[in-house]
C-alpha positions in Angstrom: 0.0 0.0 0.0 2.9 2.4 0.7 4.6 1.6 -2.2 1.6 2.5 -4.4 1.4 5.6 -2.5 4.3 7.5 -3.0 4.7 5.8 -6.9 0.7 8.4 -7.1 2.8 10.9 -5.1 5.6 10.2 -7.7 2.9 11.0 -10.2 1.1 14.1 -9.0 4.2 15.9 -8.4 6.3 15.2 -11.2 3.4 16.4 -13.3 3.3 19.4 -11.0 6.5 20.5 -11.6 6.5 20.2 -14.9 3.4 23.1 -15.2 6.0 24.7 -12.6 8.7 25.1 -15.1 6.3 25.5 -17.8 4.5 28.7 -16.9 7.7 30.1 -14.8 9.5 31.2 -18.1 6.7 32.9 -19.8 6.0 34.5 -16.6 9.1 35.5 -16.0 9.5 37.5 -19.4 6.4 39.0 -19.0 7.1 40.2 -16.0 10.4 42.0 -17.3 8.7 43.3 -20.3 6.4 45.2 -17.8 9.5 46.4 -16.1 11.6 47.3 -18.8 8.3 49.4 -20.6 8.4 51.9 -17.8 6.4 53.4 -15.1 4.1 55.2 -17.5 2.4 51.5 -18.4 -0.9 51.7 -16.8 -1.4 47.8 -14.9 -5.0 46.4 -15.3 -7.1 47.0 -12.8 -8.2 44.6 -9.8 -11.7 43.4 -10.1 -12.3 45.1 -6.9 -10.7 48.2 -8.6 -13.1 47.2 -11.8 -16.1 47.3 -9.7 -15.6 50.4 -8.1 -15.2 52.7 -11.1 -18.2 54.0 -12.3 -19.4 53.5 -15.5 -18.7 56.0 -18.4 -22.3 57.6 -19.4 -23.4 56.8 -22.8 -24.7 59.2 -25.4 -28.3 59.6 -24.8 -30.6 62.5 -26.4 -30.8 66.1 -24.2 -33.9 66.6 -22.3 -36.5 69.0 -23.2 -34.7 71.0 -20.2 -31.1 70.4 -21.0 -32.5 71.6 -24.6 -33.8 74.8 -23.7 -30.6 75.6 -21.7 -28.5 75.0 -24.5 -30.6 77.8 -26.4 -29.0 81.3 -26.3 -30.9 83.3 -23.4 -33.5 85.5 -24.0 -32.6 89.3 -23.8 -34.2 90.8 -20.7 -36.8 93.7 -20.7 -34.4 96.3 -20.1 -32.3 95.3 -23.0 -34.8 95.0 -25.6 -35.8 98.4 -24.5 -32.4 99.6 -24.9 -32.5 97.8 -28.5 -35.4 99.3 -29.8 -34.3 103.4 -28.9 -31.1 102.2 -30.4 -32.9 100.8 -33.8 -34.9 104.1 -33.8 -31.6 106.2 -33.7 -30.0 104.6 -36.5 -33.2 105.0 -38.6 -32.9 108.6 -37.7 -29.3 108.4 -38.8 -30.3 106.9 -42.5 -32.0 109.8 -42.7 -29.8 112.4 -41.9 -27.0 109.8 -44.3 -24.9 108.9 -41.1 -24.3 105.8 -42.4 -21.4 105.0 -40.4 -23.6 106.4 -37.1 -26.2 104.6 -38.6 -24.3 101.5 -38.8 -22.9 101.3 -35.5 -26.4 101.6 -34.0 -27.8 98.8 -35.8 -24.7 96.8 -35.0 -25.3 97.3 -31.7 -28.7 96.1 -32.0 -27.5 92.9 -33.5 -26.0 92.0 -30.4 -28.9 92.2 -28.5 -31.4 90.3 -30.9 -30.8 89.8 -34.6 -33.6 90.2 -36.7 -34.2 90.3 -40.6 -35.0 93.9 -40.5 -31.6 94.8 -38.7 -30.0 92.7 -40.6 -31.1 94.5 -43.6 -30.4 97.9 -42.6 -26.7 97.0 -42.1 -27.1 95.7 -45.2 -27.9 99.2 -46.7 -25.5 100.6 -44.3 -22.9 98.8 -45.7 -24.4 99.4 -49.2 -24.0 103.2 -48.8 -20.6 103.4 -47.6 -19.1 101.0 -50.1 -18.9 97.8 -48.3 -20.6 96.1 -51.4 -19.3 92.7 -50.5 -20.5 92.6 -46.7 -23.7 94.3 -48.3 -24.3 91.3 -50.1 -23.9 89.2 -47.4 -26.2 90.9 -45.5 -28.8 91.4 -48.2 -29.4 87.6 -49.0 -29.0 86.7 -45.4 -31.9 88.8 -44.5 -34.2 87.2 -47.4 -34.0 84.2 -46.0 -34.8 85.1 -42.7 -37.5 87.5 -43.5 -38.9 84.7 -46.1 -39.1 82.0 -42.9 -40.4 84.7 -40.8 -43.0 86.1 -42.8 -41.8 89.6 -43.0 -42.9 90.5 -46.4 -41.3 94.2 -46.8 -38.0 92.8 -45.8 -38.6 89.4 -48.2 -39.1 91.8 -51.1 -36.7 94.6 -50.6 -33.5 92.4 -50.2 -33.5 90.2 -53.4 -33.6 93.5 -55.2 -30.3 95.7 -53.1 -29.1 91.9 -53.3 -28.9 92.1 -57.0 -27.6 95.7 -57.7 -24.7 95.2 -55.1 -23.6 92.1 -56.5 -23.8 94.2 -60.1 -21.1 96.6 -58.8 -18.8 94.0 -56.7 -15.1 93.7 -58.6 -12.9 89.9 -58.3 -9.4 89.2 -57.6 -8.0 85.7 -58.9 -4.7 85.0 -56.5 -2.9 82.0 -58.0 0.4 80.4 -56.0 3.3 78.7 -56.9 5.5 77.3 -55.0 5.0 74.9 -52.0 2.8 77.1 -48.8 3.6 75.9 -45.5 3.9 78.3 -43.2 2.6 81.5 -44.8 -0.5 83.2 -45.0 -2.4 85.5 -47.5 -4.3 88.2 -46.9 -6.5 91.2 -48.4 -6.3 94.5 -46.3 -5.3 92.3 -43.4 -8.6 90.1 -43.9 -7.6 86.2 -44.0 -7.8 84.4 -47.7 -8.6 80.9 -46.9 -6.1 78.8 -49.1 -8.6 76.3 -50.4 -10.1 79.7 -52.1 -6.6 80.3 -54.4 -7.5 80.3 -58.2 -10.9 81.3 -57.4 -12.8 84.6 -58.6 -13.0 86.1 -54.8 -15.6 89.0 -54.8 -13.9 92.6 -53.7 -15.3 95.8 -52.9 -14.1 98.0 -55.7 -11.0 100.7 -54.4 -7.2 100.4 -53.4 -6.7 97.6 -51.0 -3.8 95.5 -50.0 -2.7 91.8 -50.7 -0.4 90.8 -47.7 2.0 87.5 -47.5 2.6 86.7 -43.8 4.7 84.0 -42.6 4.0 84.5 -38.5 4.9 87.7 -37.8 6.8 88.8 -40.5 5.5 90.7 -43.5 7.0 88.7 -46.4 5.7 90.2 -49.4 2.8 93.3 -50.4 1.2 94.3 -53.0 -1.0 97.3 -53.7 -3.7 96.8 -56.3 -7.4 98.9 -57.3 -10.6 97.9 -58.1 -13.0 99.4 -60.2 -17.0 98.5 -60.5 -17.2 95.2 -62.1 -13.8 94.7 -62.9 -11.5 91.6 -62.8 -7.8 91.1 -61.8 -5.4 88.4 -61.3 -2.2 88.5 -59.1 0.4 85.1 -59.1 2.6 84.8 -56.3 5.3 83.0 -55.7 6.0 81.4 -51.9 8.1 78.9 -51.4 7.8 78.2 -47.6 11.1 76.1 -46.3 10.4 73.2 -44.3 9.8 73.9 -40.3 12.1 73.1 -38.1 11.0 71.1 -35.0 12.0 72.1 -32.0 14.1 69.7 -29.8 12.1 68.5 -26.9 13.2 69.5 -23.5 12.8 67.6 -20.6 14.3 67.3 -16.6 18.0 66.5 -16.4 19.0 63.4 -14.4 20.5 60.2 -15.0 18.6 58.5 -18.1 17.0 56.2 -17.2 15.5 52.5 -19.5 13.8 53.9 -22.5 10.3 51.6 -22.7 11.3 51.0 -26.7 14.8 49.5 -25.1 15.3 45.6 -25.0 16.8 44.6 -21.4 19.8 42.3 -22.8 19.9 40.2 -19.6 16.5 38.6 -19.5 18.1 35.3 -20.7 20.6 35.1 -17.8 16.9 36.1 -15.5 15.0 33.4 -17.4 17.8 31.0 -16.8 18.6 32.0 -13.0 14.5 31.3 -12.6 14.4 27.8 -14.4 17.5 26.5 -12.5 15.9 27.4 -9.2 12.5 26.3 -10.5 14.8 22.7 -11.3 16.3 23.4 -7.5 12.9 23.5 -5.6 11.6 19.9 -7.8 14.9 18.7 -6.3 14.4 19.3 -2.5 10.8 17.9 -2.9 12.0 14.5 -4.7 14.1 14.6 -1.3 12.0 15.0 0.8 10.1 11.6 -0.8 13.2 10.1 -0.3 13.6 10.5 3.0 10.5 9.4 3.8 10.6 6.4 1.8 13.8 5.9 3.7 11.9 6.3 7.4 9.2 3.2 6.1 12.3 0.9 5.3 11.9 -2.2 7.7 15.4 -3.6 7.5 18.6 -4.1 9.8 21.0 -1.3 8.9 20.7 1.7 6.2 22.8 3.8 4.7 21.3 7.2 3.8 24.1 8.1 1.7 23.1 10.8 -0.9 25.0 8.7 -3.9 22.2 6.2 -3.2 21.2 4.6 0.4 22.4 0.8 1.3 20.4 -1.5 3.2 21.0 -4.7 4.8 19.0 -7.1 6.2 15.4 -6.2 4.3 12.4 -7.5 5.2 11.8 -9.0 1.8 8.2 -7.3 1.3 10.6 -3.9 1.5 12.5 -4.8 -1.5 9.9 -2.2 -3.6 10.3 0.6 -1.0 14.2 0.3 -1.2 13.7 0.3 -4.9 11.4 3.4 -4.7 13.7 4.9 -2.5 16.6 4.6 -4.9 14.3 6.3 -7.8 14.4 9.5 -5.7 17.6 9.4 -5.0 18.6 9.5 -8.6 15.9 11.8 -9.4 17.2 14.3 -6.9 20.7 14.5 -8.1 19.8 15.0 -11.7 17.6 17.9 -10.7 20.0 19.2 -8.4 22.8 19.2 -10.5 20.4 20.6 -13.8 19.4 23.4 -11.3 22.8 23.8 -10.1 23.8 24.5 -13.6 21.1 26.6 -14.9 21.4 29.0 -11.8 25.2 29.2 -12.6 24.7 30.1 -15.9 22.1 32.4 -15.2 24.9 34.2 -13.0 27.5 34.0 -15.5 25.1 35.3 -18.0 24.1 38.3 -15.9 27.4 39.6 -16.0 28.4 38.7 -19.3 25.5 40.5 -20.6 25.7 44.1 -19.1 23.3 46.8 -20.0 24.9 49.4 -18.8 28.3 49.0 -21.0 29.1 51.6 -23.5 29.2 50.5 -26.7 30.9 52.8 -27.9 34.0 52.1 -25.7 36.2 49.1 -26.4 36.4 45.6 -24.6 39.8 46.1 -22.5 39.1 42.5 -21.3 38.0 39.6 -23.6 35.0 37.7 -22.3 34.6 34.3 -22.2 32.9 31.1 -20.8 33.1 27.7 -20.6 30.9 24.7 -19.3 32.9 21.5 -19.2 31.4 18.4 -17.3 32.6 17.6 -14.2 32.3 14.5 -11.3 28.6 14.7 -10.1 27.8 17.9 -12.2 29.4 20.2 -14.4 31.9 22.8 -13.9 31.3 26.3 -15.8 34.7 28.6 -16.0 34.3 32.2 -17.7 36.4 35.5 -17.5 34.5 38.7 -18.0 
């Protein structure tokens, strides 16, 4: 009965050990990847961890409240009151031909409530003074608005201004060549928005100013005039040179192992590990041999670590001395496979140094050696 015993212990833990060694090496290189990517490497999170963070919110449709608060908020009394004696000033100003007094009123106005009528006096405001292009703008803006609102005057009266401003507007075609990077273009210190170059752009007629910026500096101007109606076309020619990045600062120190950075010893760790992984299956195959030893029932016995002797056997004990034998030769091989592995892994550790300059010459040849050896083998190295 003890004899099938420990041959099921034999069993269980020899096929323990080998998922020992088996998942130790894998786990072991993880385990330096993680430490070699650098503190920044976010670990996964506990399940306790997992349950206690609260769950991101998912997109669901605003509320009639959350609606209405995302609406811009209604002027108050006193400010629509301040927005009508305003509107009524700057109807007294078209009269008088203030347009520029007249403009700034309505303007004003704007900022309190926009409307299609004050959108079409700025219009003609802008209409007056020359500002044909913003005009325009304004004009067919306010058609639209007055059309939805159902302000027939407006809704009639800004087609028409609509047409005869857009019959006095002049066009400037800017074409570039070159490579743009950097720079910028624009007219009378208005931004032209690149995907625009090589189209007809509409320009109040009169002497205005094409500008070429790159940042700060003023790289290139040109003065040009517009008549009614009329058509130009200017070609420039920017050639932007490629930026230059900017070298990224950061804290002095020692530096420390870049996460990108392969650690050159995790052989001699992965070694080291398996050879004490090898080590530990040893001391349990002794441990079975010693208590194989303790059921012996014989005369005199020899514990000797080569292998025990025993005289004078009861002869059902024959297959525990047997068994006990097994062990013992299963417990040297492992030790002396562990033995190795773990003085390799130490050789290897030094051998393969991180922190060596590569750029800086060997002044000592490394070597090593592994020659077997009574009961083992025997590793010799110089590094």
């Amino acid at each position: 009965m003890l004899h099938r015993l420990n041959r099921w212990l034999l069993f269980v833990l020899g096929k323990g050990f080998l998922f020992l060694v088996l998942g130790f090496v894998p786990t072991l290189a993880v385990a330096q990847e993680a430490e070699t990517s650098g503190p920044e490497t976010a670990s996964p999170a506990s399940p306790a961890e997992a349950e206690e963070k609260p769950a991101e919110p998912t997109a669901a449709e605003p509320s009639k409240e959350e609606f209405a608060a995302a609406r811009p908020a209604e002027p108050s009394k006193e400010a629509l009151a301040a927005a009508r004696d305003l509107f009524k000033q700057g109807l007294a100003a078209e009269k008088e031909n203030a347009w520029q007094e007249a403009l700034t009123a309505f303007e004003k106005v704007s900022r309190v409530k926009m409307t299609s009528q004050v959108r079409y006096h700025i219009g003609l405001c802008h209409e007056k003074l020359g500002h044909f292009v913003d005009a325009l703008n304004a004009f067919e803006l306010a058609a639209q608005e007055a059309k939805a609102a159902g302000v027939k005057t407006v809704a009639e009266q800004a087609p028409l201004h609509a047409e005869a401003v857009r019959e006095r507007i002049g066009y400037l075609t800017i074409t570039v060549t070159g490579t743009i990077r950097t720079s910028r273009i624009f007219i009378d210190e208005r931004p032209v928005d690149l995907a625009l170059l090589g189209a007809r752009l509409p320009v109040d007629p009169g002497k205005h100013a094409l500008l070429v910026k790159r940042g700060d500096e003023l790289v290139e101007e040109r003065a040009f005039e517009l008549a009614e109606k009329e058509e130009q076309s200017i070609e420039l020619f920017i050639d932007d040179p490629e930026p230059v990045a900017e070298p990224v600062t950061g804290p002095t120190g020692p530096a420390g192992p870049r996460p990108d950075e392969d650690n050159p010893r995790v052989p001699a760790y992965i070694t080291a590990g398996a050879g004490l992984a090898v080590l530990g299956g040893a001391g349990v195959f002794f441990a079975l041999r010693q208590a194989t030893l303790y059921n012996l029932d014989c005369e005199t016995i020899d514990p000797s670590p080569l292998g025990p002797t025993a005289t004078g056997c009861h002869p059902d004990s024959q297959a525990t001395a047997d068994l006990a034998q097994t062990y013992t030769h299963v417990t040297n091989v492992f030790a002396a496979v562990g033995g190795a592995a773990v003085a390799t892994g130490v050789v290897l550790f030094f051998v393969l140094d991180g922190d060596e300059d590569p750029e800086q010459p060997a002044t000592t040849a490394r070597s090593i050696q592994i020659a077997p050896a009574p009961g083992g083998v025997q590793i010799m190295g110089r590094f």
